[in-house]
C-alpha positions as a Markdown table, in Angstrom:
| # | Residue | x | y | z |
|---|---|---|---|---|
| 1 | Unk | -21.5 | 13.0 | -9.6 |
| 2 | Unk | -18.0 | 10.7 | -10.4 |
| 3 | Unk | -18.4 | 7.2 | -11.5 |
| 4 | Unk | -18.3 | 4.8 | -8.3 |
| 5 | Unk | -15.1 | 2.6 | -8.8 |
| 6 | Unk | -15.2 | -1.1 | -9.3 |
| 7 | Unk | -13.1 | -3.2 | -6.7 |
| 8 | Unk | -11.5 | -6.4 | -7.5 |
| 9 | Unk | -11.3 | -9.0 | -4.7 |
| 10 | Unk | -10.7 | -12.6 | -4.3 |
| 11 | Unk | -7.1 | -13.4 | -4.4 |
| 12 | Unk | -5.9 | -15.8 | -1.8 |
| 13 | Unk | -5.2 | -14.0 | 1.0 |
| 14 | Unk | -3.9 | -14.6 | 4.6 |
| 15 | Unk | -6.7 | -15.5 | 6.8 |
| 16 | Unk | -8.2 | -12.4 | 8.5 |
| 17 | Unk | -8.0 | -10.7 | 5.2 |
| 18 | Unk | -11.8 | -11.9 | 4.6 |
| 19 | Unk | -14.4 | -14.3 | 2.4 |
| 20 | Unk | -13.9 | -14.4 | -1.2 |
| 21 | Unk | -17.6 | -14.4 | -2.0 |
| 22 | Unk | -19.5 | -13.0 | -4.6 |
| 23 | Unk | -21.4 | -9.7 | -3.3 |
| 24 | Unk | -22.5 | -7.0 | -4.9 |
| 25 | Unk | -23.1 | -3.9 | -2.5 |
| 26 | Unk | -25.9 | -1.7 | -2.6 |
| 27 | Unk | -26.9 | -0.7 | 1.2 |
| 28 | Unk | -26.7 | 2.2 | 3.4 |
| 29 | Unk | -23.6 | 4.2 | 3.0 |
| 30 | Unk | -22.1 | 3.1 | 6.3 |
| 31 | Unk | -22.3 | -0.4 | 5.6 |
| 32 | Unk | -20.5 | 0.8 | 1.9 |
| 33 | Unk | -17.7 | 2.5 | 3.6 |
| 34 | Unk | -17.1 | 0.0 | 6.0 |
| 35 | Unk | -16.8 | -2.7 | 3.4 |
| 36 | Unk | -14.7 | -0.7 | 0.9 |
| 37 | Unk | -12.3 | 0.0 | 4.0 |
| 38 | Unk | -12.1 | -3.2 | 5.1 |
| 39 | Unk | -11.3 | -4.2 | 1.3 |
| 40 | Unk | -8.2 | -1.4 | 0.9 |
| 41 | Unk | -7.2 | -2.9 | 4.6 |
| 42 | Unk | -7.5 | -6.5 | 3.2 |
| 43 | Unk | -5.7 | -5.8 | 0.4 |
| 44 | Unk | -2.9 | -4.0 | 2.2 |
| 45 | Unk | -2.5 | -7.3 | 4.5 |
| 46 | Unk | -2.1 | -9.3 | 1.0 |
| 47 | Unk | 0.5 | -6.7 | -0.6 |
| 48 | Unk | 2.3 | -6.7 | 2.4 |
| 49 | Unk | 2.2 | -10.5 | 3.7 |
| 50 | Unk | 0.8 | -12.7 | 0.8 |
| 51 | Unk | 1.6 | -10.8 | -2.7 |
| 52 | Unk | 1.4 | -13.1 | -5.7 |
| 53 | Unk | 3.7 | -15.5 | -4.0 |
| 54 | Unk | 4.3 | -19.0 | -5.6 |
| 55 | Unk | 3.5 | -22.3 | -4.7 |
| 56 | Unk | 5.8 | -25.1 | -4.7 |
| 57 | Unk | 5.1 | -26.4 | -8.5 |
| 58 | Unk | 5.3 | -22.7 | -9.4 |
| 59 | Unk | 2.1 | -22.5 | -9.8 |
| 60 | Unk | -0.2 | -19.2 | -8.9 |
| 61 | Unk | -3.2 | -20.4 | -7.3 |
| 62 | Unk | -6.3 | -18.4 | -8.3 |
| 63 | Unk | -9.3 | -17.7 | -6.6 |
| 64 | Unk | -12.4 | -16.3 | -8.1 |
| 65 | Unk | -12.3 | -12.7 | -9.0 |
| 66 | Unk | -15.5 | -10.9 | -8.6 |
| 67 | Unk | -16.3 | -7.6 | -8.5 |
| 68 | Unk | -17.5 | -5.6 | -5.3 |
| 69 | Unk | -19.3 | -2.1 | -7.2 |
| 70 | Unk | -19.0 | 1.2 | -4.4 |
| 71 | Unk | -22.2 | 2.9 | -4.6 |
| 72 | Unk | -21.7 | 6.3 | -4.6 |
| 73 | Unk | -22.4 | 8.2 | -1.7 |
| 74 | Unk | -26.0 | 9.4 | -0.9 |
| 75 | Unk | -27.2 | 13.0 | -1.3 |
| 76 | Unk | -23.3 | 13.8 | -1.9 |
| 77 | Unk | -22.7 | 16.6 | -5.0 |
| 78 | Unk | -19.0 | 16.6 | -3.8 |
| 79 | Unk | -16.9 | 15.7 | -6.6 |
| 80 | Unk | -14.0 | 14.3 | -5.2 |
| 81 | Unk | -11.3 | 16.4 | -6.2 |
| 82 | Unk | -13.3 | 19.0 | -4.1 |
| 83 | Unk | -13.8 | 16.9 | -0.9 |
| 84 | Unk | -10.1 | 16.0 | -0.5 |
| 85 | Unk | -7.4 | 18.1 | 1.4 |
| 86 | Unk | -4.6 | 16.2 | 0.5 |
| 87 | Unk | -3.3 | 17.5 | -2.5 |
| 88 | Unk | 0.2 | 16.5 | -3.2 |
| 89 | Unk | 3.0 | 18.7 | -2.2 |
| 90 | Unk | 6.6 | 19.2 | -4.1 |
| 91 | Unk | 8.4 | 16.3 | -2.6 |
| 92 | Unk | 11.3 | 16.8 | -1.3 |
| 93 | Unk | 12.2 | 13.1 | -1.5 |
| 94 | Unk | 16.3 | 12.0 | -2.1 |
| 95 | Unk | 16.5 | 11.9 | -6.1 |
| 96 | Unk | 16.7 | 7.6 | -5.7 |
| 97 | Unk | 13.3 | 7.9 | -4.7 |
| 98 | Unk | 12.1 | 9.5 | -7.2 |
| 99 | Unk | 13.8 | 6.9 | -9.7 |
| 100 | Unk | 12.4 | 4.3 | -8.2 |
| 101 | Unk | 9.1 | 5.2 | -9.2 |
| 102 | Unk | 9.6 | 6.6 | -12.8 |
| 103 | Unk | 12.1 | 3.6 | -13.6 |
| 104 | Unk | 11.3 | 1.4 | -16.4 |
| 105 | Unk | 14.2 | -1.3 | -15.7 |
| 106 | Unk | 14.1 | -1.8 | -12.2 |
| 107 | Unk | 16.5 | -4.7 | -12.4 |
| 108 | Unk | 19.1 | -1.6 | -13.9 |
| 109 | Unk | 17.6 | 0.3 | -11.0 |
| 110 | Unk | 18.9 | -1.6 | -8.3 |
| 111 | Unk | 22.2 | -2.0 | -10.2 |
| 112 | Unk | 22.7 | 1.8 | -9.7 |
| 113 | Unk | 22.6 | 1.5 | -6.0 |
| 114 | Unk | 24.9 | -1.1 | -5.7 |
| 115 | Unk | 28.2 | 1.8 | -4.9 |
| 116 | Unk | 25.9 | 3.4 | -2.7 |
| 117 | Unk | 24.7 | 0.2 | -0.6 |
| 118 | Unk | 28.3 | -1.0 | -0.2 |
| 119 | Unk | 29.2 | 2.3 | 1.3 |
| 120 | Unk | 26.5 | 1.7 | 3.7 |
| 121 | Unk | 23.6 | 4.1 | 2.2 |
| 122 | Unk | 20.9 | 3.6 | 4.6 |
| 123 | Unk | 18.1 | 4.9 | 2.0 |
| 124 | Unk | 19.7 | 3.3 | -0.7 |
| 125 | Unk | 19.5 | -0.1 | 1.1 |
| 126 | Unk | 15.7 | 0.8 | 1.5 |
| 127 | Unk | 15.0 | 1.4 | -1.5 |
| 128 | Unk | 16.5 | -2.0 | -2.6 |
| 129 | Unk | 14.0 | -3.9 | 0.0 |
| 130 | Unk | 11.4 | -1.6 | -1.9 |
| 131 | Unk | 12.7 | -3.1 | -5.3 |
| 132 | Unk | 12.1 | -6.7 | -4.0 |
| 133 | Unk | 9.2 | -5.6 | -2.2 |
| 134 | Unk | 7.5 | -4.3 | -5.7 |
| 135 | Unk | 8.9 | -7.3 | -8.1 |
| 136 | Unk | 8.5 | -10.5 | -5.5 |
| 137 | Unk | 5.4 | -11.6 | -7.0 |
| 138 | Unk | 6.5 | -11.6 | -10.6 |
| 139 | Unk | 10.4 | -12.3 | -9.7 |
| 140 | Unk | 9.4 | -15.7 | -7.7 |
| 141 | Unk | 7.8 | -17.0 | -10.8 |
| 142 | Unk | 7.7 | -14.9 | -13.9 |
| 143 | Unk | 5.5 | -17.7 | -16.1 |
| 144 | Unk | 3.0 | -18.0 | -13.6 |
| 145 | Unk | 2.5 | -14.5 | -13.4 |
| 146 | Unk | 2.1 | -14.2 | -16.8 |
| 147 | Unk | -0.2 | -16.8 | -17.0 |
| 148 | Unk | -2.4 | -15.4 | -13.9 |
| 149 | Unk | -2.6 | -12.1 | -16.0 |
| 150 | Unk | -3.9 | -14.0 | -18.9 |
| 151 | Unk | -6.6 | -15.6 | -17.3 |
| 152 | Unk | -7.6 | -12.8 | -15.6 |
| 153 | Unk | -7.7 | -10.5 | -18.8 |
| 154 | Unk | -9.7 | -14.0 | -20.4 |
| 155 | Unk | -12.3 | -13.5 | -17.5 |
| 156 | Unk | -13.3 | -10.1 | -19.2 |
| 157 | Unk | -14.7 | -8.4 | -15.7 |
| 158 | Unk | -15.7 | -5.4 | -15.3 |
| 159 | Unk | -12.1 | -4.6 | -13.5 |
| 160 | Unk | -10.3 | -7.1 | -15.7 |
| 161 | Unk | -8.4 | -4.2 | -17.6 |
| 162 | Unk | -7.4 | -2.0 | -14.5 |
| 163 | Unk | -5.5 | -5.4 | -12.7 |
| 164 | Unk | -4.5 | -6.6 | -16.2 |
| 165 | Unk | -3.1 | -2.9 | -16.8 |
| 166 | Unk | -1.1 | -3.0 | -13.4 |
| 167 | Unk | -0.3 | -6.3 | -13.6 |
| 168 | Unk | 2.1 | -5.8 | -17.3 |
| 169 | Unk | 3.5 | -2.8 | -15.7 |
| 170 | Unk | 5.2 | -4.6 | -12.6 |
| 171 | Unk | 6.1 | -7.4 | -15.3 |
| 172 | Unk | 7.7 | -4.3 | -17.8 |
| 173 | Unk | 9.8 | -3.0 | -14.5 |
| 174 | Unk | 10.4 | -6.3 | -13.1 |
| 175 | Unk | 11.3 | -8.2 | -16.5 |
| 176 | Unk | 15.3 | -8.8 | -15.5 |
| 177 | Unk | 14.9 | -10.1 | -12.5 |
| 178 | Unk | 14.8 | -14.3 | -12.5 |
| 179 | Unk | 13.3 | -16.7 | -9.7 |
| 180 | Unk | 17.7 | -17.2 | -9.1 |
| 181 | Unk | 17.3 | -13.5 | -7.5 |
| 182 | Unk | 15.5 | -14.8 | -4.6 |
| 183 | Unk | 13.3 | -11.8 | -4.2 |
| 184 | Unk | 11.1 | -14.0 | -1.9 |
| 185 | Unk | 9.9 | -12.4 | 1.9 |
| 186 | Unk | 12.4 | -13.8 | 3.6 |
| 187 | Unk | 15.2 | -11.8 | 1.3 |
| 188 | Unk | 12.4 | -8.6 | 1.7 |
| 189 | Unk | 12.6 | -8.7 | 6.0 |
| 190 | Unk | 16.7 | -9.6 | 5.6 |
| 191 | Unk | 17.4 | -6.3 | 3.1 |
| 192 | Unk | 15.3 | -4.5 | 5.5 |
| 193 | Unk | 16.6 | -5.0 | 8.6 |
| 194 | Unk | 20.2 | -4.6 | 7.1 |
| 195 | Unk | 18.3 | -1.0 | 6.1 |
| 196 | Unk | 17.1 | -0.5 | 9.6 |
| 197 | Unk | 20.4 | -1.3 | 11.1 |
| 198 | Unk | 22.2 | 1.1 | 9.0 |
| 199 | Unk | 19.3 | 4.0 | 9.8 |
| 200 | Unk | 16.9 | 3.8 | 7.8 |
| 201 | Unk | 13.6 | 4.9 | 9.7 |
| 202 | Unk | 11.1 | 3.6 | 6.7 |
| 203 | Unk | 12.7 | 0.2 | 7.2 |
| 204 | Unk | 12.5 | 0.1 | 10.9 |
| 205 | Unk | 9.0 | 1.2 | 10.7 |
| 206 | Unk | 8.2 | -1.8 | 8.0 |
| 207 | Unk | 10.0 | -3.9 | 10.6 |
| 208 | Unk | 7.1 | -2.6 | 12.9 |
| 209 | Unk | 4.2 | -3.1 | 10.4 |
| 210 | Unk | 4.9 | -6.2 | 9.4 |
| 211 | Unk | 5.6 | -7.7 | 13.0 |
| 212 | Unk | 9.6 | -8.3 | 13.1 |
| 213 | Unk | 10.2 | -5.2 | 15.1 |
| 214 | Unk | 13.8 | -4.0 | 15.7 |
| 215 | Unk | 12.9 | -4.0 | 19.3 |
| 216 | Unk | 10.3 | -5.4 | 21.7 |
| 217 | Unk | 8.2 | -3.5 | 24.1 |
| 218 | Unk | 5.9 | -0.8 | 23.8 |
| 219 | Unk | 8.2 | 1.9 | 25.2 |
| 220 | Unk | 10.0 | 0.9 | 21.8 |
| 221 | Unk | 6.6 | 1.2 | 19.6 |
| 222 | Unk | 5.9 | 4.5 | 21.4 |
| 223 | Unk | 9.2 | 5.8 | 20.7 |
| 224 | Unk | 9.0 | 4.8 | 17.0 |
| 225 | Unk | 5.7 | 6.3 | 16.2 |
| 226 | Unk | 7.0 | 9.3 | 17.9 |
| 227 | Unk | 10.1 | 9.3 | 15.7 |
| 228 | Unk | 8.1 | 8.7 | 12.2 |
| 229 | Unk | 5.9 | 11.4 | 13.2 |
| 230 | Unk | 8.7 | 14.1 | 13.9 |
| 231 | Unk | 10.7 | 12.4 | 10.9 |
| 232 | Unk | 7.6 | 13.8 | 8.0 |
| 233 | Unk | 9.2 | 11.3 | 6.0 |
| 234 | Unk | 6.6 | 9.9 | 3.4 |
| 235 | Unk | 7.9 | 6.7 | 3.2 |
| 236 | Unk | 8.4 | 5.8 | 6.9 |
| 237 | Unk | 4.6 | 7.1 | 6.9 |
| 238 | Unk | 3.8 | 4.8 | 4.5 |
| 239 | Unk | 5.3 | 1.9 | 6.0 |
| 240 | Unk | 4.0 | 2.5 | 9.7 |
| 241 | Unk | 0.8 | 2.8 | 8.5 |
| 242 | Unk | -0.4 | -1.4 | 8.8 |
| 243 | Unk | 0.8 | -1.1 | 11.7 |
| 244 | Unk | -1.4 | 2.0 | 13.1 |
| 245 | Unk | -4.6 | 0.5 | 11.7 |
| 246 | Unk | -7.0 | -2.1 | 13.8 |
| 247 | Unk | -3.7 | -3.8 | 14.8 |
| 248 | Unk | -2.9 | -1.3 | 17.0 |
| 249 | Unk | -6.7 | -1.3 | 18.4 |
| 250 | Unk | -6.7 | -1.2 | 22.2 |
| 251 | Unk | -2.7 | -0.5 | 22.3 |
| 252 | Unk | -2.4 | 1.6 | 25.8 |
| 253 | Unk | 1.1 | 2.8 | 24.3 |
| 254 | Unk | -1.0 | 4.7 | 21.5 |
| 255 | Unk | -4.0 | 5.5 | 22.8 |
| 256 | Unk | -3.4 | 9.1 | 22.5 |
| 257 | Unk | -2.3 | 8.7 | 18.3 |
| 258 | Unk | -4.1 | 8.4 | 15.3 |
| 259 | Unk | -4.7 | 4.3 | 15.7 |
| 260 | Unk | -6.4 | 1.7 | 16.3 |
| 261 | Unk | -8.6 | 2.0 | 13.5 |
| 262 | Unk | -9.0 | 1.1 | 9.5 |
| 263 | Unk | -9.7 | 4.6 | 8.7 |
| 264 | Unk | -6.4 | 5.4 | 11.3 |
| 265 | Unk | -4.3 | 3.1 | 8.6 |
| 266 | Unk | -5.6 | 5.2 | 5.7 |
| 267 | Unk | -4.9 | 8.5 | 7.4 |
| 268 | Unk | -1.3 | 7.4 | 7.6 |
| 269 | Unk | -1.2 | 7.1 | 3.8 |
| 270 | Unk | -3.3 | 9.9 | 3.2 |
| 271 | Unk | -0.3 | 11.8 | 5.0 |
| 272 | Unk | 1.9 | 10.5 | 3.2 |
| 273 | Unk | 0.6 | 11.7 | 0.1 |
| 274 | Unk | 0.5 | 14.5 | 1.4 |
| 275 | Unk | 4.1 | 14.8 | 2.6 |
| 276 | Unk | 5.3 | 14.3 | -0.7 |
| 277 | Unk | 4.8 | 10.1 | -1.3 |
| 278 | Unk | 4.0 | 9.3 | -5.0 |
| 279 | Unk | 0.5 | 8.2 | -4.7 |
| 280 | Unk | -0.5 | 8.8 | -8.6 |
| 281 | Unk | -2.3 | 6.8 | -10.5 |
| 282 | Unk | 1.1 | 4.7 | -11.6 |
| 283 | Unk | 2.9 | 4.9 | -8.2 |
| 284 | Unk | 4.2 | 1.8 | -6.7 |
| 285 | Unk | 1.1 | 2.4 | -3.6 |
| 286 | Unk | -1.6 | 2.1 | -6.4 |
| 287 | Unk | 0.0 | -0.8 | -9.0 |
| 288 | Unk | 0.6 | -3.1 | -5.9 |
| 289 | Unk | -2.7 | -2.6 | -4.3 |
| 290 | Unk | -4.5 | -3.7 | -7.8 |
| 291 | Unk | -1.8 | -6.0 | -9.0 |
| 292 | Unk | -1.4 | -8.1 | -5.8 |
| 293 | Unk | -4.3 | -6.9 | -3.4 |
| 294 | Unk | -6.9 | -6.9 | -5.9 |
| 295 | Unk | -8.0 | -3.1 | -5.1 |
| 296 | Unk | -8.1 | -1.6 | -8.0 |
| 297 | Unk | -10.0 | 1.6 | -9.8 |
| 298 | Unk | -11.9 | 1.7 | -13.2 |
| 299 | Unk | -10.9 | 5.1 | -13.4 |
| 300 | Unk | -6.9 | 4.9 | -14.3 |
| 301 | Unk | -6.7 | 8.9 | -13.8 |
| 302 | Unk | -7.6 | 8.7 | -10.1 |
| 303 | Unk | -4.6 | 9.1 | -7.5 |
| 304 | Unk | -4.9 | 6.9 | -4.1 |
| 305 | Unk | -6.2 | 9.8 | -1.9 |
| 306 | Unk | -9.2 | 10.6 | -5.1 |
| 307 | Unk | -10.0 | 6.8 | -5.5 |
| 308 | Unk | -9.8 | 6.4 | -0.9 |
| 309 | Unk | -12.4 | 9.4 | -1.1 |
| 310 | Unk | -14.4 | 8.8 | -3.9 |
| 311 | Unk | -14.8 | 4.6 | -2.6 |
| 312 | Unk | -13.9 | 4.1 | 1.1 |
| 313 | Unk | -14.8 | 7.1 | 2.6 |
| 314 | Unk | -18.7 | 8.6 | 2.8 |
| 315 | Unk | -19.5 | 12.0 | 2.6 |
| 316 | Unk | -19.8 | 12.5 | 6.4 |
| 317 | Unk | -16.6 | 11.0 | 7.2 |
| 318 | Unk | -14.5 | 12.9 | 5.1 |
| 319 | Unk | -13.8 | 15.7 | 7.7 |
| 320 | Unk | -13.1 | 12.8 | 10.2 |
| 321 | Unk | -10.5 | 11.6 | 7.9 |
| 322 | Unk | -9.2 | 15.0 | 7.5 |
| 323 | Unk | -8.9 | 16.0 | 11.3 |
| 324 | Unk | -6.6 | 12.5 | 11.6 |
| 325 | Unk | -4.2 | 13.7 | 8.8 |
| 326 | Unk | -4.2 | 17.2 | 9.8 |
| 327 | Unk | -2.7 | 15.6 | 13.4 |
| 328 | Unk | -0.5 | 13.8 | 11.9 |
| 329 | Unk | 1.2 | 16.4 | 10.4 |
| 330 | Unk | 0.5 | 19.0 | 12.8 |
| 331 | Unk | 3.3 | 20.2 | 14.8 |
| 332 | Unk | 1.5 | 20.6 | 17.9 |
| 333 | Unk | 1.0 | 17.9 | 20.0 |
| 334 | Unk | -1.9 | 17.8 | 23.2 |
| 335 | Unk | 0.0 | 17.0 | 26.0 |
| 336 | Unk | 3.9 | 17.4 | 24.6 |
């Protein structure tokens, strides 16, 4: 049977995004999996709204860090490599993608698309909102960062080294950039809706998720989902998914799509692995769920579709999960 995975939590977070307080979970396996998803979901809210922002005096403020342990599933003899069915296909992904993640100097990174954002490269304009996306936290206030990443490798948890790990390779990637760079949120929306405006789909779909859509209405969200959907692009996958989670719970203009629910916003991912996304143990998805949301694995050889199986997900819902990436991706539509 795999080791469980320890899951750090604690970080301040926007309000819904849940207590702070010590627990250590050893129930039923529902009440497991409903906890470990609502943590990945929670931690997704704080990469994508709160991240390691600063405070005025530059300051990171620190909550405690404590350590949620995943029991693992009962009666399951399912390794996890064996229960999932979303291996990782060749990606077919424009070559800047692929840079983006194997890049060591993201500062030089972004340099490299400057010709191609002048000439009005809608994916290369996306992949700079990506770059100041990934290196806000550490960009606003490099000290503080550092410092944060001190204490937390002084606090010697259990899941100390995983967040310490992820952590020192945003500050590595992220080293050139200055708080005179202004990689704050409000530069994040602005490079993405110049992104959105120029065509970019994954930026008009982060638009969506992060609730500055392009357009209003829900004959536009209903379009839009459509339009990701048909796209099979990983990354506007990726960056609807928020947005198809429990925010989009009781929606009438999605009633019929894979929504509404926090296993609904990991299917979305979990397609996008599966479409070609980089969801290894290094990607970008996995260092900014530890690094800023505080989700991390003990295990640093588990991708994010092994560590969503082997923590979120019992036994018994893994065919669930499944059936709602298999739609996703299937061609076939009931009713179209």
């Amino acid at each position: 049977m795999p080791k469980s995975n320890t899951l750090q939590t604690g970080f301040r977070a926007r309000p819904h995004a849940g207590p702070g307080t010590r627990a250590r979970v050893s129930v039923a396996v529902v009440a497991v999996s409903i906890l470990l998803v609502g943590l990945l979901v929670a931690g997704a809210a704080w990469v994508r709204g709160g991240r390691s922002a600063a405070v005025a005096d530059d300051t990171l403020q620190l909550g405690p860090v404590d350590a949620v342990v995943a029991e693992p599933s009962v009666g399951s003899d399912v390794a996890p490599s064996q229960a999932i069915s979303v291996a990782p296909v060749a990606t077919h992904a424009p070559r800047i993608r692929v840079d983006f993640e194997r890049s060591d100097d993201l500062f030089a990174y972004m340099q490299s698309l400057a010709p191609a954002v002048r000439d009005g490269d809608a994916d290369a304009m996306w992949m700079v909102s990506r770059v100041y996306d990934y290196c806000s936290g550490y960009a606003m206030a490099p000290t503080a960062f550092a410092r944060d990443t001190q204490v937390i490798r002084d606090m010697a948890m259990r899941g100390s080294p995983a967040m310490v790990a992820a952590r020192e390779r945003i500050s590595r990637r992220c080293a050139r950039f200055v708080p005179q760079d202004d990689l704050s949120p409000r530069m994040i929306v602005a490079k993405r809706v110049e992104a959105a405006e120029a065509g970019s789909l994954a930026a008009e779909a982060s638009l969506m998720a992060s609730g500055k859509p392009v357009k209003e209405g829900e004959a536009y969200v209903r379009d839009l989902v459509e339009r990701v959907r048909e796209s099979k692009d990983p990354d506007a996958y990726n960056a609807l998914s928020p947005e198809m989670g429990i925010n989009s719970s009781g929606r009438v203009a999605l009633a019929d799509e894979v929504s509404g629910t926090q296993f609904s916003e990991l299917a979305w991912q979990l397609a996008a692995c599966r479409l070609g996304l980089d969801c290894g143990p290094q990607s970008s998805l996995m260092t900014s769920y530890c690094a800023n949301g505080g989700i991390c694995s003990t295990d640093p050889t588990l991708d994010f579709p092994s560590f969503v199986y082997d923590a979120a997900i019992p036994r018994q819902g893994v065919d669930v999960v499944n059936a709602m990436v298999d739609s996703l991706l299937s061609e076939k539509r009931a009713g179209r």
